[in-house]
C-alpha positions as CSV (number, residue, x, y, z in Angstrom):
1,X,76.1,111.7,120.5
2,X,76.1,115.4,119.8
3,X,73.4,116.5,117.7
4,X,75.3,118.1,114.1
5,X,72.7,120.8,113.4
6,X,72.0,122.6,117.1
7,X,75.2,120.8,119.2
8,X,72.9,119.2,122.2
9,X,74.3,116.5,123.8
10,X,70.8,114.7,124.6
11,X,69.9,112.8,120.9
12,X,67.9,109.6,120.6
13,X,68.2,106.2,119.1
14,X,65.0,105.7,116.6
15,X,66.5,102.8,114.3
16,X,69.4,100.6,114.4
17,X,70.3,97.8,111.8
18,X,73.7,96.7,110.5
19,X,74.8,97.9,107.1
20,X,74.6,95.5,103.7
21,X,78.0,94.1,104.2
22,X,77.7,93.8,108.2
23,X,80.9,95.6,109.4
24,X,78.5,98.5,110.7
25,X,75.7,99.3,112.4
26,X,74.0,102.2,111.2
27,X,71.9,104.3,113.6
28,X,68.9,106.5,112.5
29,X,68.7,109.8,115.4
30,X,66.4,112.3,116.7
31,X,67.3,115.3,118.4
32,X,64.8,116.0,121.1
33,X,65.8,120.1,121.3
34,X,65.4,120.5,117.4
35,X,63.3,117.6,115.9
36,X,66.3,116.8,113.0
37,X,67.4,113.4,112.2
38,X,70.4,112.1,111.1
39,X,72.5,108.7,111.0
40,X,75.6,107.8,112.8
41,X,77.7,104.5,112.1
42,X,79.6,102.6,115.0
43,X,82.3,100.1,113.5
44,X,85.0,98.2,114.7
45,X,88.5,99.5,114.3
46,X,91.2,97.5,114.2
47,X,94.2,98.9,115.0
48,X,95.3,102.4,114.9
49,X,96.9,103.5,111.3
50,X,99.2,106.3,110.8
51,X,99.7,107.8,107.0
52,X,103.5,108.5,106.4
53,X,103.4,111.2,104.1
54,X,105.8,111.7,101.0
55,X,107.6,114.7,102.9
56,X,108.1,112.2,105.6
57,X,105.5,113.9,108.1
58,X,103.6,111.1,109.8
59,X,99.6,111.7,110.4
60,X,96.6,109.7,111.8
61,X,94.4,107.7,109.3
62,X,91.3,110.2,108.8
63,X,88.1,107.2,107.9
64,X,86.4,110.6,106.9
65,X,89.1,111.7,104.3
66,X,88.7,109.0,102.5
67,X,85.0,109.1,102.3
68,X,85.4,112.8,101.1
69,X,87.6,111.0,98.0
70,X,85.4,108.1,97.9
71,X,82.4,110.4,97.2
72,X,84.0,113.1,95.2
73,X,84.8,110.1,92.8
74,X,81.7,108.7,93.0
75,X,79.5,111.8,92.8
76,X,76.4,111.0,89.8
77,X,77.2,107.3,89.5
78,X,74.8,104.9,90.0
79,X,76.0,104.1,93.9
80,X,73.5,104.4,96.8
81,X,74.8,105.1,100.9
82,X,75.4,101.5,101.4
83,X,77.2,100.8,98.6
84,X,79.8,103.4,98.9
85,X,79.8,102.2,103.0
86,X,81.0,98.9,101.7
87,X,83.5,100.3,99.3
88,X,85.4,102.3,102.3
89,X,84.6,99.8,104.7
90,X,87.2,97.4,101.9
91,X,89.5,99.3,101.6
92,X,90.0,100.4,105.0
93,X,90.2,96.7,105.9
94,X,93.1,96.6,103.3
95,X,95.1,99.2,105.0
96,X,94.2,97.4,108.3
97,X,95.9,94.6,106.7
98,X,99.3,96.5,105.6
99,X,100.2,97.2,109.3
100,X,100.1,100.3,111.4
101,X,102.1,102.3,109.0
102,X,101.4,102.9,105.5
103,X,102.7,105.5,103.0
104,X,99.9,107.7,101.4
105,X,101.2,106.4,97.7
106,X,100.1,103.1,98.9
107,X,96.6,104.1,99.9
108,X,96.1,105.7,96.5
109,X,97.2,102.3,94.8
110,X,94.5,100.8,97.0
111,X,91.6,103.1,96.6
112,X,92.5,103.3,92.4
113,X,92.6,99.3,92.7
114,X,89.2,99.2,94.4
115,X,87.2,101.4,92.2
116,X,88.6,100.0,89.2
117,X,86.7,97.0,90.2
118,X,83.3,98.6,91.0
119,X,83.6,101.9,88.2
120,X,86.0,102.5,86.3
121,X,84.5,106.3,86.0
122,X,85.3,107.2,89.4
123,X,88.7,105.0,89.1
124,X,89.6,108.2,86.1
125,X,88.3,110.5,88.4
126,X,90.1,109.5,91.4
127,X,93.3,109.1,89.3
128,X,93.2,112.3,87.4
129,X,93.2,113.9,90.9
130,X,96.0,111.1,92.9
131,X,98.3,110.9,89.5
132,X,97.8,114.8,88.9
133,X,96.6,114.7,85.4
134,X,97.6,117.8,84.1
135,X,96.8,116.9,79.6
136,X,94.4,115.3,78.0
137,X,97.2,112.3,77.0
138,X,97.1,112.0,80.5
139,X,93.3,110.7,80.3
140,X,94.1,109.0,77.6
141,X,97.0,107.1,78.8
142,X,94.2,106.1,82.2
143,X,91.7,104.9,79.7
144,X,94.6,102.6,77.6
145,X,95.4,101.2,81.0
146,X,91.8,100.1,81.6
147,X,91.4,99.1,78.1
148,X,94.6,96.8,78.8
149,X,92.8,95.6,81.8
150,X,90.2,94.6,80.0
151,X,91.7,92.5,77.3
152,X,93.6,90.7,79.4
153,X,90.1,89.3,82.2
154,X,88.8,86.3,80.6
């Protein structure tokens, strides 16, 4: 594994132990040439997913794209490293589960769907960006939706 902060090739196991929800093992690192640390996580993939975008273009699933949303909607809440792990590792599973192609709409829908279970903060936050919120009555209509939700969960 190449070391992030000075590119050597020769880093160091220190700590391995799966993550909360076991679909990863999480490795702690040294780096031998610069002393840093820092964690890697090996995980199983199942198959290979490619994202049809709207224009029709066809791209690889990027696991690290979505973390970047993940995070960007969850930035300040009270979520800790293996939490969010767990979130992505769900809804990456999902996707898994809709087959080897799967329009970028659909992995909105899924990521919205997820955090609106967990917080429904980052599930605005996520949608003002995926839905392109561009008025207040846009927030509002989000937060109705929610509020809908709500009334109708016994």
């Amino acid at each position: 594994m190449r070391c992030p902060y000075c590119g050597s090739l020769d880093t160091q196991v220190k700590d391995s132990r799966p993550t909360e929800d076991t679909t990863a093992i999480r490795r702690r690192r040294i780096c031998p040439d610069c002393n840093r640390r820092f964690t890697t996580f090996e995980r199983v993939q199942l198959r290979e997913i490619t994202v049809v975008k709207n224009s029709g273009r066809r791209v690889p699933f990027e696991r690290e794209k979505l973390e970047r949303s993940v995070d960007i909607a969850l930035r300040k809440r009270p979520f800790n490293a293996d939490q969010r792990e767990a979130l992505v590792s769900r809804i990456v599973r999902r996707l898994e589960g809709e087959g080897e192609e799967i329009a970028s709409s659909a992995i909105g829908e899924i990521v919205m769907d997820e955090l609106k279970a967990v917080d429904t903060v980052a599930y605005v936050r996520f949608a003002s960006v995926y839905r392109n919120f561009r008025e207040a009555r846009d927030f509002e209509q989000a937060l109705a939706e929610l509020a809908e939700d709500d009334t109708r969960t016994p």
